[in-house]
Wavefront OBJ file of the C-alpha trace (Angstrom):
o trace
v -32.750 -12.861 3.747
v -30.059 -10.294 3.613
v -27.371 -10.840 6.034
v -27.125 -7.718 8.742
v -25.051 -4.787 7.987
v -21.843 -3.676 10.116
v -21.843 -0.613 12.038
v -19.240 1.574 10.783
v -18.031 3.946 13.216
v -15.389 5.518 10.895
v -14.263 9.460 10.408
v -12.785 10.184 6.691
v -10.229 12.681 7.852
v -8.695 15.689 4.942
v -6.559 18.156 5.000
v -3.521 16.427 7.099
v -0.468 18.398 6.844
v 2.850 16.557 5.479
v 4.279 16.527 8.704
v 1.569 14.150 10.448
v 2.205 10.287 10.487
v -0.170 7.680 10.937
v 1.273 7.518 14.700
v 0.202 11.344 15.299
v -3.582 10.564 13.916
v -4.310 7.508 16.273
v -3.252 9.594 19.305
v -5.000 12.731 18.413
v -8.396 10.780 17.396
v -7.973 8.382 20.610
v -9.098 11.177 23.263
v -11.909 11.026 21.401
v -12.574 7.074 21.941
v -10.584 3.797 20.997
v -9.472 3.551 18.249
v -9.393 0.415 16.297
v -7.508 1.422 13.180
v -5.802 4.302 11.795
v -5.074 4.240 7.305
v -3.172 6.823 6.142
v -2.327 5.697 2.814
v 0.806 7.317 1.341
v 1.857 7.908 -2.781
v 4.056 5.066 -3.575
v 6.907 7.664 -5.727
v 6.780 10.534 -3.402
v 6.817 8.722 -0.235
v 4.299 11.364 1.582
v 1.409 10.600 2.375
v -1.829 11.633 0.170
v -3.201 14.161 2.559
v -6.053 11.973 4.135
v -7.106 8.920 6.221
v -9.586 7.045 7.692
v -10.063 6.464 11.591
v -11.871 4.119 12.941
v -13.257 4.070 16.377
v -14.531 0.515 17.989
v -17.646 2.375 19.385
v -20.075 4.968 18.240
v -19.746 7.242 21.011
v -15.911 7.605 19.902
v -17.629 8.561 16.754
v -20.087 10.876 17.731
v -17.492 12.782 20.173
v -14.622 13.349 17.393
v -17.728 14.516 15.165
v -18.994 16.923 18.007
v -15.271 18.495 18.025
v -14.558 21.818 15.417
v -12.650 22.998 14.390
v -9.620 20.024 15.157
v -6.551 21.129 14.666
v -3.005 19.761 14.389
v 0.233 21.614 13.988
v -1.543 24.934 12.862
v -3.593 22.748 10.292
v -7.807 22.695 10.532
v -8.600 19.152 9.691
v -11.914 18.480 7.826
v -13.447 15.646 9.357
v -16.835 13.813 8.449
v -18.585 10.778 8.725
v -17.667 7.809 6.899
v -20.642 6.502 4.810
v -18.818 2.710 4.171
v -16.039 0.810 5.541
v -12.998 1.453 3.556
v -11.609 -1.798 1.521
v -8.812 -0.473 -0.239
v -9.127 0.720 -4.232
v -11.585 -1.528 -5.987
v -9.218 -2.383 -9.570
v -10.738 -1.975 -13.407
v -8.617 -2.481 -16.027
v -9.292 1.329 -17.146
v -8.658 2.479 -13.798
v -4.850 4.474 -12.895
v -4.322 4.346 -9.253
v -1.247 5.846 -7.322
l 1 2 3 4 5 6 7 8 9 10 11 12 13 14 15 16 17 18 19 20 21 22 23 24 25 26 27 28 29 30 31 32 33 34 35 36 37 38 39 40 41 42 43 44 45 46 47 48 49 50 51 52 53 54 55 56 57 58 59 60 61 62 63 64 65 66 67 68 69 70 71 72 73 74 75 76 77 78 79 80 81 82 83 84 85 86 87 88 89 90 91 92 93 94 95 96 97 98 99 100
């Protein structure tokens, strides 16, 4: 018997302007619900961050409410924002495979 699988009440988030921290995304996306985490993964040489992140949200009506929102913008910037499909876990490694 399979084992049952997680809600995910996550947002994949693109289109974040330089200027935005990690800090700035958790406060924006919590008037929206709770938010349980907040990855805003940055480029190792540059230092900035790549552009996107992932929010998650401990319920799905913190879900459905930042989905209901368009446009959302921050600092003059429209953020595309959709559903997240699975859980982020971080780059999955192949010995082909170049990563940032």
């Amino acid at each position: 018997m399979a084992a049952p699988s997680k809600k995910v009440f996550e947002v994949f988030v693109t289109k974040i302007p330089w200027t935005l921290a990690g800090k700035e995304m958790r406060e924006y996306f919590a008037q929206f619900g709770p938010v349980k985490k907040c990855l805003l993964p940055f480029h190792k040489e540059t230092g900035f961050h790549k552009g996107f992140c992932w929010v998650g949200f401990t319920t799905e009506e913190g879900l459905n409410n930042a989905l209901q929102k368009d446009p959302h913008t921050l600092e003059g910037a429209k953020l595309l924002v959709q559903k997240n499909i699975r859980p982020f876990q971080g780059p999955r490694l192949s010995k082909d495979a170049e990563y940032d």
